[in-house]
C-alpha positions as CSV (number, residue, x, y, z in Angstrom):
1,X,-18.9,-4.4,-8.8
2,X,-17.5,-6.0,-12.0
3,X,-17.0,-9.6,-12.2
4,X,-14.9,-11.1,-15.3
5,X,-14.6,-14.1,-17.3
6,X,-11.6,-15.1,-18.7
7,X,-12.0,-13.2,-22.4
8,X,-13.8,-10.1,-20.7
9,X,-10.5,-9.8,-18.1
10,X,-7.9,-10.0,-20.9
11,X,-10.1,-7.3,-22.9
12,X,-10.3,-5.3,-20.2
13,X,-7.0,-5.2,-19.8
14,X,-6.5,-1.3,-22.3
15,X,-9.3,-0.6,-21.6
16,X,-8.9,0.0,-17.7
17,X,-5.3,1.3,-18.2
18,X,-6.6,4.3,-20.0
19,X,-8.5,5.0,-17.3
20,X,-5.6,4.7,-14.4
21,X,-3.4,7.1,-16.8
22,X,-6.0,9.9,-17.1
23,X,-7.6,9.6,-13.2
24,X,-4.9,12.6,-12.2
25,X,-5.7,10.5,-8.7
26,X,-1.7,10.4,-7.8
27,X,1.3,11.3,-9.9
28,X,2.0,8.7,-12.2
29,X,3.7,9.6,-15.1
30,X,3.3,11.4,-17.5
31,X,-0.2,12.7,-15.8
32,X,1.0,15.5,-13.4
33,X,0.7,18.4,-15.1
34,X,1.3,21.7,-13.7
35,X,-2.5,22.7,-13.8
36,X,-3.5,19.6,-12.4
37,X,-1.2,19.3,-9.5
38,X,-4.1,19.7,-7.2
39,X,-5.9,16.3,-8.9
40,X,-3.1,15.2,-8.6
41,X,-2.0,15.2,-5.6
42,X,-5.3,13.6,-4.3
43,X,-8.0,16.0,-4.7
44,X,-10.1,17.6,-7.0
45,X,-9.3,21.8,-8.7
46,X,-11.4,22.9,-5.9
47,X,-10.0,21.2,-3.2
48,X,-12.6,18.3,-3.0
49,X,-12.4,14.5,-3.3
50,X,-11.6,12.9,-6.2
51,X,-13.6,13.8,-9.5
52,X,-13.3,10.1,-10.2
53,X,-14.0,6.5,-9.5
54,X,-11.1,5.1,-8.1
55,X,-10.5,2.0,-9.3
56,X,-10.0,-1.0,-6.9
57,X,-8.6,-4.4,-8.1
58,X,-9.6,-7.5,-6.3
59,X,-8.0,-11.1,-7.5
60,X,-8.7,-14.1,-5.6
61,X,-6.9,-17.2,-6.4
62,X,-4.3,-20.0,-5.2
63,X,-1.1,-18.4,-5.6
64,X,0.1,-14.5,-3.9
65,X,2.4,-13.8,-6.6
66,X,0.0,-14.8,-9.4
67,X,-3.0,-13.0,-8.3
68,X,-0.7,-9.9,-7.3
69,X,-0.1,-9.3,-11.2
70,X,-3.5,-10.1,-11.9
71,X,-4.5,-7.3,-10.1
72,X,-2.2,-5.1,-11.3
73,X,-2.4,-5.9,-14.6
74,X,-6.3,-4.5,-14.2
75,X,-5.3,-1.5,-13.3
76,X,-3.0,-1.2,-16.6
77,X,0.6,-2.9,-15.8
78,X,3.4,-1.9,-14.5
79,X,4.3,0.2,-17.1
80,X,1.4,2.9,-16.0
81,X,3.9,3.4,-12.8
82,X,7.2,2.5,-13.8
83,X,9.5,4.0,-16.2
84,X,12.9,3.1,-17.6
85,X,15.5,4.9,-15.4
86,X,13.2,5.1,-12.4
87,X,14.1,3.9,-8.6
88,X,11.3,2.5,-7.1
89,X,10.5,2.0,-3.7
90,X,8.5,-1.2,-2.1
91,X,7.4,-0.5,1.4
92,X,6.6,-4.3,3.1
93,X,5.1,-5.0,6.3
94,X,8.3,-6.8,7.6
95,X,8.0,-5.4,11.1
96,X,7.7,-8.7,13.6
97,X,9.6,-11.6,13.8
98,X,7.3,-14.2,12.6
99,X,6.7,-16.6,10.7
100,X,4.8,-16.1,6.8
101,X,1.9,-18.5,8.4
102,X,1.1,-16.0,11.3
103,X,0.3,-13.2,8.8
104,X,1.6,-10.6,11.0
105,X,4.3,-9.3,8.0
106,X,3.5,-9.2,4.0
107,X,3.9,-11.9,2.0
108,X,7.6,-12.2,0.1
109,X,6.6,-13.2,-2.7
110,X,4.1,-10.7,-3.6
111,X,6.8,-8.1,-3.3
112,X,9.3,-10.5,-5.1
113,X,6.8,-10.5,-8.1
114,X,6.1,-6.7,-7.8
115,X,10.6,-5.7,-7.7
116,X,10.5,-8.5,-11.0
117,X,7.9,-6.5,-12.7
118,X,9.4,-2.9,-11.9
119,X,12.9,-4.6,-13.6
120,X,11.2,-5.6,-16.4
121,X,9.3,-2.4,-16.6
122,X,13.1,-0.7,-16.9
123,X,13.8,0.5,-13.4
124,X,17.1,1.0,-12.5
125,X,16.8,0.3,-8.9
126,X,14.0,-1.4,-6.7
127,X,14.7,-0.7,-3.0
128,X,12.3,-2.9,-0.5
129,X,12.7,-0.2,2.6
130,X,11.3,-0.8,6.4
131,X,11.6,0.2,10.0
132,X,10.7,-3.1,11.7
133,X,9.8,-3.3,14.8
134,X,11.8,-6.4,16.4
135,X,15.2,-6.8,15.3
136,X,15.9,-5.7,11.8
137,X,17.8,-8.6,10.9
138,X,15.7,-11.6,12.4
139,X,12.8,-9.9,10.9
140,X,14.1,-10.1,7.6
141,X,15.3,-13.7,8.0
142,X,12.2,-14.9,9.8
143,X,9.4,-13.3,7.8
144,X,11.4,-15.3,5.1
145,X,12.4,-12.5,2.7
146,X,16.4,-13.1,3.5
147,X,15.1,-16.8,0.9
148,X,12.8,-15.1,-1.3
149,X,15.3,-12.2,-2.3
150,X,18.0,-14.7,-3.1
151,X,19.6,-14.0,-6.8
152,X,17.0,-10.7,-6.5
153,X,18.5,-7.0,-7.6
154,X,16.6,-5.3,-5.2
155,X,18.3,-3.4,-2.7
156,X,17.1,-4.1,1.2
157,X,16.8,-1.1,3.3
158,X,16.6,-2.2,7.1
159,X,15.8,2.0,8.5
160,X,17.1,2.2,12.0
161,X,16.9,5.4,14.2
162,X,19.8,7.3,12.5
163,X,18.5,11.1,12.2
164,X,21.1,11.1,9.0
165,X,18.4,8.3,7.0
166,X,15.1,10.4,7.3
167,X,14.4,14.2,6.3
168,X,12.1,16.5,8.1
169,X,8.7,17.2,6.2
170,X,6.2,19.7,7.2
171,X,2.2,18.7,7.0
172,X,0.8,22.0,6.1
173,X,-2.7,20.9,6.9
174,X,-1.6,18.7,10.4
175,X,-4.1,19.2,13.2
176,X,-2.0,16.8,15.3
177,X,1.8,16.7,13.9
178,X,3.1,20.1,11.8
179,X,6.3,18.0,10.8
180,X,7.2,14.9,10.5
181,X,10.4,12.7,9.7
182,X,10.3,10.6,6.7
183,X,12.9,8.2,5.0
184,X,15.3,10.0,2.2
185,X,14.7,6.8,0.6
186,X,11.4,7.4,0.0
187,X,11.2,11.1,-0.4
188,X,13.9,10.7,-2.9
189,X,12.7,7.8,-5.5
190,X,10.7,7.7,-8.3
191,X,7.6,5.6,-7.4
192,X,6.9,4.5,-4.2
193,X,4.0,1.3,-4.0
194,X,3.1,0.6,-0.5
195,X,2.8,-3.5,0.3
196,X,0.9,-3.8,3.6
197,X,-0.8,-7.2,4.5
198,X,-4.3,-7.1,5.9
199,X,-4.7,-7.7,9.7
200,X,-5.9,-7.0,12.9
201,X,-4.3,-4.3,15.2
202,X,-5.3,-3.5,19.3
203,X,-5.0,-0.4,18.5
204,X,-6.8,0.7,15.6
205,X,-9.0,-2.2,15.1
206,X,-7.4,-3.0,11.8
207,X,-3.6,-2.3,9.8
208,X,-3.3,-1.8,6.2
209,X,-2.2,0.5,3.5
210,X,-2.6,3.9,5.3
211,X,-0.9,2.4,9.0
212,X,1.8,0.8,7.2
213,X,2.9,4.2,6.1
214,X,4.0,3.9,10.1
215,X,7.3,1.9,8.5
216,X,9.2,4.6,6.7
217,X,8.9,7.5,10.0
218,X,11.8,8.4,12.4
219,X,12.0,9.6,15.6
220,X,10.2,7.8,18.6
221,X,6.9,5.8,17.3
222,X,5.1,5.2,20.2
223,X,4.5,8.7,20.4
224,X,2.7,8.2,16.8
225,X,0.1,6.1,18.8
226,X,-1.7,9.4,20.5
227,X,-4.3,9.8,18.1
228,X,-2.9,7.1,15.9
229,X,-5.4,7.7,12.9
230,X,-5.4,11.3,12.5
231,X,-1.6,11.0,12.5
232,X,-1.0,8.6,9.7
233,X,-3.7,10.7,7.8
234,X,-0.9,13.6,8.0
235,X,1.6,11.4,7.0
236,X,-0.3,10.4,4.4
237,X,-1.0,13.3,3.0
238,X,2.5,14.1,2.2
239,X,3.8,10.7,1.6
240,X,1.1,9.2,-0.8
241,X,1.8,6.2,-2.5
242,X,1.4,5.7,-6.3
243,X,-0.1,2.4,-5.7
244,X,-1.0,0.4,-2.9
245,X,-1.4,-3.5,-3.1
246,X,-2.7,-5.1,-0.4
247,X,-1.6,-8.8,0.7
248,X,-5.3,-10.0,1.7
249,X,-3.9,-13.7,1.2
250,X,-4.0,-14.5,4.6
251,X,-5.3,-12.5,7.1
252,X,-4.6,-12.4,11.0
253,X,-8.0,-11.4,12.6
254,X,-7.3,-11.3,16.1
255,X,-4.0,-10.8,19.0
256,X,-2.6,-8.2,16.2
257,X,-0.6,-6.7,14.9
258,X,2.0,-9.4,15.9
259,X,-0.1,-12.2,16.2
260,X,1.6,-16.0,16.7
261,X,-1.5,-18.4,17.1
262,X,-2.4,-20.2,13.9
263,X,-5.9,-20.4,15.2
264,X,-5.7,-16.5,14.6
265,X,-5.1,-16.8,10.3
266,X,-8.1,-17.0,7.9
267,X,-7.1,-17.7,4.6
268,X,-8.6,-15.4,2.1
269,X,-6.5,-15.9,-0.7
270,X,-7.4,-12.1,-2.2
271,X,-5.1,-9.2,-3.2
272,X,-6.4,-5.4,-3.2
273,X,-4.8,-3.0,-5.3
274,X,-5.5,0.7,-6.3
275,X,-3.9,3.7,-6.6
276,X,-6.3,5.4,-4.0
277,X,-5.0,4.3,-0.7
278,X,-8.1,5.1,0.7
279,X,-10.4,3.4,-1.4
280,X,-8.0,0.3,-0.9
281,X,-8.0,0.5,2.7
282,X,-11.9,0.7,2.7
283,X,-12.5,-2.1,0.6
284,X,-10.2,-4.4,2.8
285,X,-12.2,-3.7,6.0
286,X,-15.2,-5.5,4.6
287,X,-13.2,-8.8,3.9
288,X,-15.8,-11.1,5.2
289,X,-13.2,-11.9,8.3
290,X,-13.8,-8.5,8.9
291,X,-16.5,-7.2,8.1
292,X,-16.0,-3.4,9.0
293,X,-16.3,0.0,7.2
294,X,-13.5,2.1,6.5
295,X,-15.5,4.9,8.5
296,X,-14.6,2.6,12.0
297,X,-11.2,2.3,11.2
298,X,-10.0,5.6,12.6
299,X,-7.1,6.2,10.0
300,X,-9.2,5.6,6.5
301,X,-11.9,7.7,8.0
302,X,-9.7,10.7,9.0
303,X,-7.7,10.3,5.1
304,X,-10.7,10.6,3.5
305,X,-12.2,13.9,6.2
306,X,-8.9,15.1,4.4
307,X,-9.7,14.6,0.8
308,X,-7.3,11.7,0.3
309,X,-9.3,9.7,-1.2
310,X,-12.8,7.5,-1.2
311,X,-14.3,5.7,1.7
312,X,-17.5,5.1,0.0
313,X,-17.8,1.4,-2.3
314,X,-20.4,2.8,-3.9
315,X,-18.6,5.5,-5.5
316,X,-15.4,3.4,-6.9
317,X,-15.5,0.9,-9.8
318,X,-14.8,-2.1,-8.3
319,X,-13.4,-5.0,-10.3
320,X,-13.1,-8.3,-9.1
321,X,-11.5,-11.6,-10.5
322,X,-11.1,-14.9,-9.9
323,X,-8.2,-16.9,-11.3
């Protein structure tokens, strides 16, 4: 693991872009060339993980939004995702009607700074999309995103059950789903970033990047939650993100996924990003309030059995600031 002072984290800077640009990890532009398409799509020519170290940003500091671009200003900018002329989609945790202190939904203004950045970058529409959970307009009010996107471009896309909003997509290598139905929202923009926040969950022990992915499916979910981890592996594998940033700020470590006892919030003050969902979702298990593996979270360990990506922190370079 890397840690940077000031001068060494603004050199750093073109330095570690080059690197996110040539990884062939996902499909950023620019990057997916025909004969790479295997690398990137999340494996290696021969079928195999990654051939290299993902990178994993990790920024600690007082303030979501500031450490949010810290982070992904490590891994190269903005502009290493997102193009003029692109529509990009932000995928929240907005699920629950709660409150930002119970860390049960993402941070707003983490993905306020993020749909900012992508309209500076020259995208011609952000789209913030979820499936909550609870109602779709008290979530949006109460999670406090209704006052955060105030005088905001970006487009809010509450899904609801509506076959006519999702498209069917098969999982050519599904053990436990063969199709599954994913929002034309997503299917159909340019770059998708996936904005889960870290917490607990009495189901699969822990939610993040790879479980959020729950968010942008149709048809019934609870049938999703018979093995749960292999599933959103699937789904993963045929909805991959081009960057997930994790909302590590505060963290809800036990009564999850929706929480509501204060006693229940740790405040970590960290953001996680990479463009190996795997990798990201690993690294967040070991926050100290924690203090897992992604091999006993059922979902990371089932997307990397797949190839999607690393489980192991020894094999990614690991760079970690505090501001």
């Amino acid at each position: 693991m890397k840690n940077l002072n000031r001068r060494q984290f603004i050199q750093s800077l073109s330095i570690l872009g080059i690197g996110v640009a040539t990884s062939g990890y996902l499909p950023v532009h620019g990057q997916d060339k025909p004969e790479d398409k295997k690398s990137a799509e999340g494996g290696s020519a021969s079928g195999g993980k990654p051939a290299t170290k993902p990178m994993v940003a990790v920024v600690e500091g007082n303030k979501p939004a500031e450490i949010t671009l810290a982070a992904l200003g490590i891994l190269g900018g903005i502009a290493k995702f997102v193009k003029k002329g692109d529509v990009v989609v932000l995928k929240p945790n907005m699920a629950w009607e709660k409150p930002l202190e119970a860390a049960a939904t993402t941070n707003p203004d983490i993905v306020v700074a993020l749909a900012n950045e992508c309209f500076k970058a020259g995208a011609k529409k952000v789209k913030i999309v979820e499936r909550t959970c609870n109602d779709p307009k008290n979530c949006f009010q109460i999670c406090g995103f209704e006052k955060a996107l105030i005088g905001n471009k970006a487009e809010v896309v509450l899904l609801t059950n509506d076959p006519k909003e999702y498209k069917e997509v098969k999982i050519p290598d599904g053990k436990e789903l063969k199709s599954i139905l994913i929002a034309k929202d997503v299917l159909e923009c340019d770059v998708f970033i996936n904005i889960p926040i870290a917490k607990n969950h009495g189901l699969s022990k822990l939610t993040l990047g790879i479980k959020n992915l729950m968010g942008v499916t149709g048809g019934k979910r609870p049938e999703l939650h018979h093995q749960l981890g292999q599933k959103m592996a699937e789904i993963l594998s045929v909805i991959k993100p081009h960057l997930t940033i994790i909302d590590a700020y505060r963290v809800l470590v036990r009564n999850g996924p929706t929480g509501g006892n204060l006693k229940d919030v740790v405040t970590v003050r960290k953001v996680i990003a990479s463009i190996d969902p795997v990798a990201a979702d690993s690294y967040a298990c070991t926050l100290k309030p924690f203090s897992l593996e992604g091999k006993n979270v059922s979902c990371v360990q089932a997307a990397y059995d797949m190839g999607l990506g690393e489980i192991d922190l020894a094999k990614m370079d690991i760079v970690e600031k505090i501001i």
